[in-house]
Each structure stands twice: as C-alpha cells, then as structure tokens.
C-alpha positions as CSV (number, residue, x, y, z in Angstrom):
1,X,-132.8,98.9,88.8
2,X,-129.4,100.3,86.8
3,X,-130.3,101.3,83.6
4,X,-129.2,99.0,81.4
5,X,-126.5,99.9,78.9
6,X,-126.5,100.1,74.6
7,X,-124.7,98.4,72.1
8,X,-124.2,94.9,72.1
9,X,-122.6,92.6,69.9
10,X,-123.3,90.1,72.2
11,X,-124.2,89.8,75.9
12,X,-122.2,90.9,79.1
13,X,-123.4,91.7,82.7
14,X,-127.2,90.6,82.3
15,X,-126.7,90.8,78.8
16,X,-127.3,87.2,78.4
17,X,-130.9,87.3,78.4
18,X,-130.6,88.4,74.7
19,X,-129.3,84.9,74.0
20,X,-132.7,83.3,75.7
21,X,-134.8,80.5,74.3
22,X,-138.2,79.7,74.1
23,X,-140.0,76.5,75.1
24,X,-137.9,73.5,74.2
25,X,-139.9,70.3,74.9
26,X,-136.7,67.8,75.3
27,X,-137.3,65.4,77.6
28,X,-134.5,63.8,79.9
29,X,-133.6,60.1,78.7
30,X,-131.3,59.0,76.0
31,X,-130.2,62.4,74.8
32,X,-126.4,62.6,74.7
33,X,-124.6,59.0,73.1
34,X,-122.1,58.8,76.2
35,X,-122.9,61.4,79.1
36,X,-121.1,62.1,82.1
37,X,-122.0,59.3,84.8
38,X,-123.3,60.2,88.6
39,X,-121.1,58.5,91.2
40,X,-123.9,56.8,92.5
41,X,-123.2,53.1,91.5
42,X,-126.1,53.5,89.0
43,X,-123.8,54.2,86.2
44,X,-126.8,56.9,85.0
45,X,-126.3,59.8,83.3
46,X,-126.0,62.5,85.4
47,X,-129.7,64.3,85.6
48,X,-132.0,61.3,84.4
49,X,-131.7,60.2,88.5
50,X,-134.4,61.6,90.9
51,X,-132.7,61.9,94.0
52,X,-133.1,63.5,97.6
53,X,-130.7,64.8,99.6
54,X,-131.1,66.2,102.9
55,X,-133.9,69.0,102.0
56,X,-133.2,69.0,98.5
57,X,-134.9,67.2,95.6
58,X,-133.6,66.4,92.1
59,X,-136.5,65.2,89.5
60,X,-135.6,64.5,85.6
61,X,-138.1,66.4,83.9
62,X,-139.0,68.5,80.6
63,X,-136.4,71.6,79.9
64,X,-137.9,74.5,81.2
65,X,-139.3,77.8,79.0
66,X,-136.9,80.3,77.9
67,X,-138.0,83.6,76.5
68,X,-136.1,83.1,73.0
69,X,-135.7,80.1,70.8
70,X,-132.4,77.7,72.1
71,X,-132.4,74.9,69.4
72,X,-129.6,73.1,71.6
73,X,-131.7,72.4,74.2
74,X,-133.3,70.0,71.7
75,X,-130.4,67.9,73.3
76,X,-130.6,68.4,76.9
77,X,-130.9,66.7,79.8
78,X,-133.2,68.5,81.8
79,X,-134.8,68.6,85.3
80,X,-135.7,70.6,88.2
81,X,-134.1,71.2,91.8
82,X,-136.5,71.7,94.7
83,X,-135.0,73.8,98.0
84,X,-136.3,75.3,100.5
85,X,-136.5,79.0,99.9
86,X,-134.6,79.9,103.1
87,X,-132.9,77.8,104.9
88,X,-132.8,78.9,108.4
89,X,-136.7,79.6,108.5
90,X,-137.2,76.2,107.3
91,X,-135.1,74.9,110.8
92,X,-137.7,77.5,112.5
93,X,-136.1,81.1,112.4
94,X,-138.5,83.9,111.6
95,X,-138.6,85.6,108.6
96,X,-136.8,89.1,107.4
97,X,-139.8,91.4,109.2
98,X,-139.5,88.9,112.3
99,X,-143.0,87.1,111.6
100,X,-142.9,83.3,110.5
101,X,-143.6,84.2,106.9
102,X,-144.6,80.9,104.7
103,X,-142.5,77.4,106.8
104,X,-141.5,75.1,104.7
105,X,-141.8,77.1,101.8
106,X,-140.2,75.6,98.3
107,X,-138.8,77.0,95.7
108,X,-137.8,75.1,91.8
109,X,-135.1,75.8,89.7
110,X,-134.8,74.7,86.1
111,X,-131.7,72.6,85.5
112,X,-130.4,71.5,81.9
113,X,-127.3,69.8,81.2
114,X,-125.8,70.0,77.6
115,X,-124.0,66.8,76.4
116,X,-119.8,67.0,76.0
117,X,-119.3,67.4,72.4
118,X,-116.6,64.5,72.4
119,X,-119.0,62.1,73.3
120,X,-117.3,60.8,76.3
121,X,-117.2,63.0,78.9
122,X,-115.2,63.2,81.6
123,X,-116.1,62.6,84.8
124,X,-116.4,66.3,86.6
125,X,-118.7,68.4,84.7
126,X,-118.6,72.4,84.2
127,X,-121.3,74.4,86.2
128,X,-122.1,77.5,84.5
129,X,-123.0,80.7,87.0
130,X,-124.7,83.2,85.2
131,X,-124.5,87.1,85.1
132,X,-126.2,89.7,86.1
133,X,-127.5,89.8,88.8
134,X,-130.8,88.3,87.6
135,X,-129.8,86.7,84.4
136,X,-131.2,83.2,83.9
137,X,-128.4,80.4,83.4
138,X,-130.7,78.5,80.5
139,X,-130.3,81.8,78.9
140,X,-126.5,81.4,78.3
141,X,-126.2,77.9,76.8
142,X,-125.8,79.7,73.2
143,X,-122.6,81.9,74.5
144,X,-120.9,78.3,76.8
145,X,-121.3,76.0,73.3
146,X,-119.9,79.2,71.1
147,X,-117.0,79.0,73.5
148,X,-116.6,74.8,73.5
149,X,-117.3,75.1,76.9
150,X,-118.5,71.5,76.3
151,X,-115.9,70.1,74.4
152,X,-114.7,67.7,77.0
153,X,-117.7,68.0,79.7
154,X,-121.4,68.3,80.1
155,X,-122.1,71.6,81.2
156,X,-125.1,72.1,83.9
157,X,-127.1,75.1,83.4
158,X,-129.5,75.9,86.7
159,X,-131.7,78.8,86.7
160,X,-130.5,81.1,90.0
161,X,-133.4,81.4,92.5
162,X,-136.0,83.7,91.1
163,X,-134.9,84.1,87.6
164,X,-136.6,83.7,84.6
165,X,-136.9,79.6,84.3
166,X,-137.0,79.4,88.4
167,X,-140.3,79.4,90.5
168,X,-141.4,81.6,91.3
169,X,-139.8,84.1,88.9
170,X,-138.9,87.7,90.2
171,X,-139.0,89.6,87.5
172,X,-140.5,93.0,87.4
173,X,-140.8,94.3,83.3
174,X,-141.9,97.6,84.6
175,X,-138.8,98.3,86.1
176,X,-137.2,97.7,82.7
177,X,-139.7,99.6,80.7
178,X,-138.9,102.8,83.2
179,X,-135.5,102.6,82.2
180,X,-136.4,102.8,78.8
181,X,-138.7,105.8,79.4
182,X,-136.0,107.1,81.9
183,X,-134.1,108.1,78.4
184,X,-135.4,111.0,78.0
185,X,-135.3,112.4,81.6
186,X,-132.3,113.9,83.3
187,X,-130.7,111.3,85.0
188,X,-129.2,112.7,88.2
189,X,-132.3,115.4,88.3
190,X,-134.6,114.4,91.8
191,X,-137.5,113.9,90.0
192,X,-135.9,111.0,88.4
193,X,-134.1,109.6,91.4
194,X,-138.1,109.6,93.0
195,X,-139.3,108.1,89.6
196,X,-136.8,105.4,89.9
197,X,-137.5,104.6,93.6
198,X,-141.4,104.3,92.9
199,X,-140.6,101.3,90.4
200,X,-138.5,100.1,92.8
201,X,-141.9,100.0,95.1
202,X,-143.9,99.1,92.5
203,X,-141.7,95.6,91.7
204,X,-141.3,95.0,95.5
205,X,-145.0,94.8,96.1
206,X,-145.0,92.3,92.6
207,X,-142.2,90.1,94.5
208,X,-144.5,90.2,97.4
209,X,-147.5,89.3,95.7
210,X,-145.9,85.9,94.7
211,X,-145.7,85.0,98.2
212,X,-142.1,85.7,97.9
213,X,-139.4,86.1,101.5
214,X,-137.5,89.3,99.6
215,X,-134.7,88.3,102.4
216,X,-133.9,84.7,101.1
217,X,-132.4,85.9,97.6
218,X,-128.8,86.7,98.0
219,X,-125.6,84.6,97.3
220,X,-125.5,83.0,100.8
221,X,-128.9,80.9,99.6
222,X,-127.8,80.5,96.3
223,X,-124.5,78.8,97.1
224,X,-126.2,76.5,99.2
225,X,-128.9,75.5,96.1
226,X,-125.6,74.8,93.6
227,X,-123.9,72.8,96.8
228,X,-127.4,70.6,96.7
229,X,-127.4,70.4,93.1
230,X,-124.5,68.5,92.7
231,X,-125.0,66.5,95.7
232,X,-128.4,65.5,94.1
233,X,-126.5,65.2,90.7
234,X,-124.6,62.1,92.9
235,X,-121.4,64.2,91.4
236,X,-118.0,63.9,94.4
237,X,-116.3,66.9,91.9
238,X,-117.1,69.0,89.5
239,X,-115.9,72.4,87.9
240,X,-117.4,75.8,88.1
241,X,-117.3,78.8,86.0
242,X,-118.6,81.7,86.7
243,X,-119.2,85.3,84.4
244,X,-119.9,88.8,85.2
245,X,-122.3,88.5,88.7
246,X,-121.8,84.6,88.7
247,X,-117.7,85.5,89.6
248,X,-119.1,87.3,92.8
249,X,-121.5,84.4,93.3
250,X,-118.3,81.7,92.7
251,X,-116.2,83.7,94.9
252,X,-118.6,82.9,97.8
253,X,-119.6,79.7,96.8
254,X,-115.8,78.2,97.1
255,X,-116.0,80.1,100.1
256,X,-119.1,78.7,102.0
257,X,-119.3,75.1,100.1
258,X,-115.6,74.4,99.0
259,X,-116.1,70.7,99.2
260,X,-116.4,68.9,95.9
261,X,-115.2,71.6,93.4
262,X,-112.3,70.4,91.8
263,X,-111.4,74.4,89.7
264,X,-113.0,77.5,89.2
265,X,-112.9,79.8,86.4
266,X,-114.6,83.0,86.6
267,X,-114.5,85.5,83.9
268,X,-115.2,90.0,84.3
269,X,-114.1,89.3,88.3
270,X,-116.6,90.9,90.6
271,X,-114.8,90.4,94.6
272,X,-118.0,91.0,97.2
273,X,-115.4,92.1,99.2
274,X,-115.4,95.6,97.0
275,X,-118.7,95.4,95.3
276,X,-120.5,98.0,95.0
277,X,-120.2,101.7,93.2
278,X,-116.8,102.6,94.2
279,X,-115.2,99.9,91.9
280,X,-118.2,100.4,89.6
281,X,-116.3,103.6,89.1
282,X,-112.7,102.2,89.1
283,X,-113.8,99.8,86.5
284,X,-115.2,102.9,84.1
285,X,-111.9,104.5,84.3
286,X,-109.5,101.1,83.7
287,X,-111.6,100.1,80.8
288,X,-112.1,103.5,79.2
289,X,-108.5,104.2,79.7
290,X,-107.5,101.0,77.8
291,X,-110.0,101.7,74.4
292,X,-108.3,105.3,74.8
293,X,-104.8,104.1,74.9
294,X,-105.5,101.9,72.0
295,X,-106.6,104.6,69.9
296,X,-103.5,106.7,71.0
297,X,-101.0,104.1,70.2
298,X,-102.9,103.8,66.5
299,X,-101.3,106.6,63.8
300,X,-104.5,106.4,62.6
301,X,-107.2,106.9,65.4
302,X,-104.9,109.0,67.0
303,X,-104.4,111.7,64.1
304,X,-108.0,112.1,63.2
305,X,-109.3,112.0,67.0
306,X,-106.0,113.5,69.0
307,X,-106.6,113.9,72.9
308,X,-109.8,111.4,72.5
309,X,-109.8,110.7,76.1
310,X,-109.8,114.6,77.4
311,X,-112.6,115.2,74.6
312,X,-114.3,113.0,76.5
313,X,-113.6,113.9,79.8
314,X,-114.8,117.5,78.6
315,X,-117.9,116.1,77.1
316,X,-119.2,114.6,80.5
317,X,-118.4,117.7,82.4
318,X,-120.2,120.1,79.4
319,X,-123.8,117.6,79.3
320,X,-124.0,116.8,82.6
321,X,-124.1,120.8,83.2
322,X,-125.7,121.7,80.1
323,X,-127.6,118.2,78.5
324,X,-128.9,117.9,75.1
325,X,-131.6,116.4,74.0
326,X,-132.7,114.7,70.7
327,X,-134.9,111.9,69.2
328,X,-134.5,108.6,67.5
329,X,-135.9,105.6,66.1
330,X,-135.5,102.3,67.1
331,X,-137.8,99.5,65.1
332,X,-139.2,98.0,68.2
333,X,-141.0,101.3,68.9
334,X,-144.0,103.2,66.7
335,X,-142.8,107.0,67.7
336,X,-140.2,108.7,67.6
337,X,-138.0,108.0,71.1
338,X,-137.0,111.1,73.4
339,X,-133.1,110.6,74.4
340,X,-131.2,113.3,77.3
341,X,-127.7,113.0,76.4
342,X,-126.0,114.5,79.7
343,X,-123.0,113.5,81.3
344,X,-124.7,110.4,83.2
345,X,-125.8,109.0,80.3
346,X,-122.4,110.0,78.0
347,X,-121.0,107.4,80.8
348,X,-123.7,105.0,80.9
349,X,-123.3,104.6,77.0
350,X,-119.3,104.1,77.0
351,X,-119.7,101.6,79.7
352,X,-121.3,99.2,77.6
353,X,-120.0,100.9,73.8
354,X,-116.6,99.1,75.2
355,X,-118.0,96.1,73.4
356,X,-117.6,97.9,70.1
357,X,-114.8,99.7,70.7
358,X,-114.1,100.1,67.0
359,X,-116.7,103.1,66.4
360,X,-116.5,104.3,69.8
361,X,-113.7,107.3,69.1
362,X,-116.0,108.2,65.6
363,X,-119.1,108.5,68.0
364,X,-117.3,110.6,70.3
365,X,-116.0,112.9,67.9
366,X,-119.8,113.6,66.2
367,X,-121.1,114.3,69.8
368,X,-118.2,116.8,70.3
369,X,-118.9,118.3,67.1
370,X,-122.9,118.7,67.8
371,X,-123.6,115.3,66.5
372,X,-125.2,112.8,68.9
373,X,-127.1,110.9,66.7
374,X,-125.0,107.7,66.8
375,X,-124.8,107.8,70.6
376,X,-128.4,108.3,71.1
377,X,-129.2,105.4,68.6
378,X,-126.8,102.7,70.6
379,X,-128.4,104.3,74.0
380,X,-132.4,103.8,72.9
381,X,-131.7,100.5,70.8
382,X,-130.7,98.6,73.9
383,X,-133.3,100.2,76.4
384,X,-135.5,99.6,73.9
385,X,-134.6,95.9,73.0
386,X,-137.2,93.4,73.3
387,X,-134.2,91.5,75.4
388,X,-134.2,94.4,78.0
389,X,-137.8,93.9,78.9
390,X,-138.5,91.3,81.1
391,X,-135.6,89.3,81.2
392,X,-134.1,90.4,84.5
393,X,-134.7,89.2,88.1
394,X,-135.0,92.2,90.0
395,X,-135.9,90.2,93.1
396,X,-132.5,88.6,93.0
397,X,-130.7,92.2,91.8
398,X,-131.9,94.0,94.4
399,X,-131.9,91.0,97.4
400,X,-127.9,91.1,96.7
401,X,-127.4,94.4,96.5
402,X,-129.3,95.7,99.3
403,X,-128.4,92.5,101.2
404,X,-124.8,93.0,100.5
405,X,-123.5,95.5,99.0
406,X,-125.5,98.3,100.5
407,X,-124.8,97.9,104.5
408,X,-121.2,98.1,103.7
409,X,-120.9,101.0,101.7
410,X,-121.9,104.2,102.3
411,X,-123.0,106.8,99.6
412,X,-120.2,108.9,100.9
413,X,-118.0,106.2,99.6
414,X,-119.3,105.9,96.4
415,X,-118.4,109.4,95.9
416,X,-115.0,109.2,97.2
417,X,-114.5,105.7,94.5
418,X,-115.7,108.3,91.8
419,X,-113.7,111.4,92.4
420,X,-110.4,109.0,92.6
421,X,-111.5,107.5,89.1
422,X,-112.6,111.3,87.8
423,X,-111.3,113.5,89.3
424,X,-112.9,115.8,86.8
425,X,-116.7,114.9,87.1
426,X,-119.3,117.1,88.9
427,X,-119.6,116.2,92.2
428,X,-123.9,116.1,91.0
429,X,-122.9,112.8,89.0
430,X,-120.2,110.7,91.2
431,X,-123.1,109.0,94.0
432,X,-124.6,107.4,91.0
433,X,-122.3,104.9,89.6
434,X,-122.6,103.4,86.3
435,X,-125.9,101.0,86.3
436,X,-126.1,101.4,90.0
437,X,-128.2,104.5,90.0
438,X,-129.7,105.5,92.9
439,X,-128.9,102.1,94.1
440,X,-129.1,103.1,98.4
441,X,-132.5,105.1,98.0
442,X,-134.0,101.9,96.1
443,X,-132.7,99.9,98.8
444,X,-134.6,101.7,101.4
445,X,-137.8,101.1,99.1
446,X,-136.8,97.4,99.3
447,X,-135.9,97.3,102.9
448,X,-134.0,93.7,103.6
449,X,-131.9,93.1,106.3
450,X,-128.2,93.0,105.5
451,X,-126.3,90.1,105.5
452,X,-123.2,89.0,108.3
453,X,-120.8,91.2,107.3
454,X,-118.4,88.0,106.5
455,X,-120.6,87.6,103.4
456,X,-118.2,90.3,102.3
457,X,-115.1,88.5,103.2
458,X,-112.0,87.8,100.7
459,X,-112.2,84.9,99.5
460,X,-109.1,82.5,100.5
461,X,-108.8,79.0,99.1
462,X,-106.3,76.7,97.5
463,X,-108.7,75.4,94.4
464,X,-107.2,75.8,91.3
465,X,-108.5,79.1,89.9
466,X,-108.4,81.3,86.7
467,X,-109.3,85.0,86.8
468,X,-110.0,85.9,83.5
469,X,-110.0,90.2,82.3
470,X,-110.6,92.3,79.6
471,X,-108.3,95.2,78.8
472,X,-111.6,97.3,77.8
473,X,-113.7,96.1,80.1
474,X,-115.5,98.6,82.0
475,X,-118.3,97.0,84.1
476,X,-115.8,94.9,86.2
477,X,-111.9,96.4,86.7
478,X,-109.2,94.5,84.5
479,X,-107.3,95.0,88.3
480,X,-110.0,93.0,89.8
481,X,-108.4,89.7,88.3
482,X,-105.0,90.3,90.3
483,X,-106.7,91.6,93.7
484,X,-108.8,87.9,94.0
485,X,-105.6,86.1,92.7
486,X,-103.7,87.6,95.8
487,X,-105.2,85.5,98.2
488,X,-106.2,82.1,95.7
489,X,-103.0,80.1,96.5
490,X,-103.4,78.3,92.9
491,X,-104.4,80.7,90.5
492,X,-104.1,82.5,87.3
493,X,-104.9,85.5,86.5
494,X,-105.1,86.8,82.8
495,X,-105.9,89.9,81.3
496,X,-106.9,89.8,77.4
497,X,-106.5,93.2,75.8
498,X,-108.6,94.7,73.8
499,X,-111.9,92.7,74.6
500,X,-114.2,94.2,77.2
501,X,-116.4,92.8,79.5
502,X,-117.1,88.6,79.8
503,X,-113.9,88.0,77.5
504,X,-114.9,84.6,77.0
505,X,-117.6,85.8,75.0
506,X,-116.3,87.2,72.1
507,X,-112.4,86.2,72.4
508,X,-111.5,82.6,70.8
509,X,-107.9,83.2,72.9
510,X,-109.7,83.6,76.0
511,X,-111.9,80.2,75.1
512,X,-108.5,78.9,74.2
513,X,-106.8,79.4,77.7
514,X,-110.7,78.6,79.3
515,X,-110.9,74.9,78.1
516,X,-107.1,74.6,78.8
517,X,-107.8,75.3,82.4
518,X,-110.5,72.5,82.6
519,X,-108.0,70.1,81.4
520,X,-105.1,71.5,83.2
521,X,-106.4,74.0,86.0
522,X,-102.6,74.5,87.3
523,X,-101.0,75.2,84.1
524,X,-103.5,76.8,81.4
525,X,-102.2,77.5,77.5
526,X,-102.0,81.5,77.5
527,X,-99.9,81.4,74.6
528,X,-102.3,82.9,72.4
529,X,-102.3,86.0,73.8
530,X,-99.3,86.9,71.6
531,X,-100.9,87.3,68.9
532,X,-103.3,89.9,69.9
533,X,-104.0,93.1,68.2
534,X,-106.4,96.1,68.7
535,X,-109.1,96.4,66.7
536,X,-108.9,99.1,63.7
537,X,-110.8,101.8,64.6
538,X,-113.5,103.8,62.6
539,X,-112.2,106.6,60.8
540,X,-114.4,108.9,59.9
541,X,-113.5,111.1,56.0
C-alpha cells in the first residue's frame, strides 16, 4: 500500500481512521427527540425499520465497534445492511479466476445515523462517503459533527464493504507496519519495490483467507450497496457528500444510481476519469506551489526563506541522489527509529506537511542547512501512529486501484504526469507517485480483472453539485474541482485558499458554504471566503 504520509492536525485521505471509536453499545430506538421519518407510511425514524429490498436487507441493531472511543455514537441510530458481495455472481456469473467462487455469498455493513442537531430534521438526510480508500465511514462522525454537518439533517454513516466496521473486514496491519519499517529503507531502491510487493502477497492471501472475491470490491459494488441503503432506509431523496476517495466514489455513484439523490457535495475532488499517479503528481505540484506562493507573498517568510520553492526543488534532486539518514523517537516506539530522508520521502512528507503549512518553510530550511530532525520526526510520528496501524482496508485500496485505476494507465504515463509537474526530478523517482508507490507491480501481486473501461467515464449529470478545493492541497489537484464542474450542469466549484486537503475539515468557511449548499444546493453562501488570510508562517531567529 502507499506509504502513508506525516503530520496531521487532523485527518485527510485515510486520515480519518485517527478520529475512530471504540465499541459504543447504543441501541437503535428512541435516540434522537424528532428524527428524520422513512417515506414508508410508518412515520418511523429512519433506521429503527427492518426492511428488504430486492437482495438487500436492512436490520436495526447495536452500533458497530470502532477502533477509538466515538462518545456520539452514544446517540445513534444504528443497524446493519446485508448485500450480496457481488452482484453478478449472485444472478450466476463466475467469479474473477472464472470458478463459481462462494454463490450467494453475503456481506454486512455497519450503518449509524447521527440525529439533526435542530431536532427536527428535514426530510432528505446527508450520506457521508468516506476517504481513503479503505477508511471506515463510523470513523468520521467526529470530523461531519465538528463541521455541523448535522445541523439540519441526520447524517448516515455506512461502513464501505470491507472496512473496519464491515464483515468481513479487509484489513491487512502488516502492510501498515512495512510502511513504518519502510522508513528507513531507500524508497525507490529495488529491494524495497520487492519488499513492498511481498506485503502486497502477504495481505492478498489474508483477504483470501476470509473467504473473500478480491474482484467484488471496487466502486461499481459499492455504489450499488449505498443505492440499497437508502432504498432499505424507505428514503425517495437524500443528499450525499463525499471526501477525499468518497468524491471518486460519489462521482460514480450519481453516475450509475442517479435516482433519488437530491445534491452532492464532494470535498478534495478525485475524477476516476484521471485517477491515478499522473494527477497524483499534478496535485503535489498545485498544492506545493500554493504554500510556496504564500510564503513569497509574506515580507516575512519570504526574507528569512527567499527562493523557498527552488530550495526545495534542489533538495529532492540532492537526497534522492545522495539520501541521508538519521534517527528519531516517536513515544509509541521503545528504540530509537531509523528514517532515509531521500528525495521520495522529502516529497512524501510535504504532501501531507501541507496540513501545517505554517512550519513547513522552517523545516525546509533546517534540512537545507543539514538539519533534518524536524522532517524526520513528522515522517516517523505518523508511520508510527497507533492510527496508521490497522485502520485501512487494503482489500478495498487495492480492489479499486488495480480494478480501475491500473488497466488504464500505464507506468509510462505516470512518468510522463511527473516530468510535466517536475520537470526537475530524477527520472529514478517520477513512476512512483506520492502514496502510490509501486502501485502496478502490487497490482500484479493482487491480480483482479479490470473493470469496463466506462467505470472511468466523466461523470455527466444535472444534480446540484459542489466541488469543494484547497489552495494547499496536494493529494487531490485544487484544478480537479473545475475539470468535474465542466460537465455537472448545476454546480459549484470553490477553491478555499490556504487549507489543504478535505477543506471541510479544518475550514469553518468551507463548513459555512457546505451546510449552505444543503439548504440551498443551487446557490450556496461563499461569501466568507473574503475574509481569508494565510497562515503566519514560522520564522525561525
């Protein structure tokens, strides 16, 4: 899998796991004062109906276990969705290495719906579509009621087939703890690449041994399991929004199942039509071009750290050629940790340092000056995290990527995507995009069939839409907003400066023009964006 990124003030692409809950034990009746009501003439709150539909099965039940302590789901509705794990084998096709695999096999995803905070909902709930790939939904309630997602709607949380609340659940720590270890190898060096493929092995055979179909987890099945979730719900509309990954996954989903989804918001836009490493790299360059521009246009940054963006530039070229090494200590580990600072990594770190963009220029400037304490501190503590470890469906990572992302791009152009962005960078570096390292030889190890190549179709709709951006954000292009909004008839698309990826997460403007949207999905309230200014920069005596 990617290595995961550093610093985090708070989560972005799978980043959410480090907001997960343990076991809450709330059960389904009575929670909220005046939930949302199902439009099935029962005038129940939505979730406390069992319900079939077609070959999917709603049952109220006990919120599910969540790997950190989420005190709000004290005041859930919960319950579980049962679906068949792929569809077309259970109406008799053969599985993905043409033998008839496990027929009728099921899978169950955790659902819980948090109560509108007004107390009288209205009508069309929120679905929340988490990020990753491989993040678990439940996982995000604490960032959706930071925001106020809720303050007019219940929100509906489900757990994304095989992530940490579904069953079964595809996670593979060892993966995770590799790319902790990985640290302190070179990353682009063979011997890693070969290292990283046999954890790729190792978590495919773990997939396998829970009698999993490695074919059936990919967007296609996933947007059929939300379409039978709200039609199990008994909900005719209902909103979606969509962060990181889950933007990809809602760009297909109003795609394949447009009917009954009355807006979408997705935030850190992902188009499948381009996923993959070449924009991986695009979205490096627009973000870190952004935090550099900020510091240039600040008489402050820019006369203690002048030319901050070449420095850097410099930097990846110099440690990807010649890489240093050091050690640190993080508190979750007894010894001393072994961190490779070379260019890979220098780029790996800045990806997700965008977060705290306000000591990024001070960081640089101690690595150029044979410093790269800071750096390696930010790198290890998030490897190391006990949020890194365990969290993340790998199952459902790689079943999209080598599913869909993989067919329909060739290594060749991933390096083409990352000599455009950087021009500068050794040719030794640019097939291994930020996170998505050696992303084609672990899809080998995985071997799934790709999906129809329309799975990487634009998407082309007339639902009200808003395409939310981040001036710094560096995992998904700020441009990305604009390309989707080209062919979404009624949408917005907003870039929020100076905030890097999942805006919504740590901008109270970009919750501002969010909830606006649900109430007015044609006309949002942008008009905070005004008031915006960068962040002050650490200057260093």
């Amino acid at each position: 899998m990617p290595p995961r990124p550093t610093p985090r003030r708070r989560p972005a692409r799978r980043l959410p796991a480090a907001l997960a809950g343990a076991t809450a034990g709330a059960l389904v009746a009575g929670l909220a004062a005046m939930p949302a009501r199902a439009d099935s003439g029962s005038g129940a709150p939505i979730g406390t109906v069992a319900r079939t539909v077609g070959d999917a099965h709603y049952e109220p039940g006990p919120c599910p276990r969540t790997a950190d302590p989420i005190p709000d789901l004290e005041r859930a509705r919960c319950g579980t969705l049962t679906v068949p794990e792929k569809r077309s084998r259970a109406k008799g096709s053969k599985g993905h290495e043409g033998h008839e695999g496990h027929p009728g096999r099921t899978i169950t995803l955790a659902v819980a719906i948090m109560p509108a905070e007004s107390g009288t909902p209205a009508p069309d709930p929120i679905v929340w579509l988490a990020g990753g790939p491989g993040d678990d939904a439940v996982s995000e309630i604490p960032m959706a009621l930071a925001g106020h997602l809720n303050r007019d709607r219940d929100v509906v949380f489900m757990s994304q087939r095989g992530t940490y609340s579904a069953d079964p659940e595809l996670t593979c720590p060892n993966i995770d703890e590799f790319n902790a270890r990985a640290l302190g190898l070179v990353s682009n060096a063979p011997s890693t690449g070969r290292l990283h493929v046999e954890a790729t092995r190792v978590c495919r055979d773990r997939v396998e041994s829970r009698g999993a179909d490695r074919s059936a987890y990919n967007d296609v099945e996933s947007s059929a399991d939300y379409d039978a979730l709200r039609r199990t719900l008994g909900l005719k509309k209902w909103n979606v929004f969509g962060i990181s990954y889950g933007t990809h996954l809602a760009l297909n989903y109003m795609r394949l199942h447009p009917k009954g989804i009355r807006s979408v918001g997705i935030d850190g836009v992902l188009p499948p039509s381009l996923a993959g490493g070449a924009v991986t790299w695009k979205a490096a360059r627009e973000g870190f071009d952004g935090l550099f521009k900020a510091c240039e246009e600040q008489p402050a940054c820019n006369t203690r750290y002048p030319d901050l963006k070449n420095t850097f530039l410099r930097l990846v070229s110099e440690l990807e050629a010649h890489p240093i090494t050091t050690t640190v200590t993080v508190p979750v580990h007894p010894q001393p940790v072994r961190v490779v600072i070379d260019g890979a990594n220098l780029v790996g770190w800045l990806t997700s340092a965008t977060h705290v963009a306000a000591g990024v220029p001070r960081s640089i400037d101690e690595l150029a000056h044979g410093n790269p304490q800071r750096i390696a501190e930010q790198l290890a503590g998030g490897k190391y995290s006990p949020q890194a470890i365990g969290r993340t469906s790998h199952g459902l990572v790689y079943g999209i990527f080598c599913s869909q992302w993989t067919p329909y791009e060739s290594r060749a152009d991933i390096i083409r995507g990352g000599r455009r962005a950087f021009p500068t960078f050794p040719r030794s570096m640019l097939a291994n995009a930020p996170q998505l390292a050696w992303l084609h030889d672990d899809c080998r190890a995985w071997d799934v069939p790709a999906l129809p190549r329309s799975v990487r179709d634009v998407t082309r709709s007339d639902i009200p839409t808003l395409a939310l951006s981040g001036g710094f954000d560096a995992q998904t292009a700020p441009s990305n907003g604009a390309y989707v909004a080209r062919t979404l008839s009624r949408s917005t698309a907003v870039t929020v400066p100076y905030v890097a990826h999942v805006v919504f997460a740590d901008s109270t403007c970009a919750q501002t023009i969010t909830n606006s949207f649900f109430d007015r999905p044609t006309a949002p309230d942008t008009s905070c964006l005004a008031g915006l200014r960068p962040p002050a920069f650490e200057i260093a005596p």
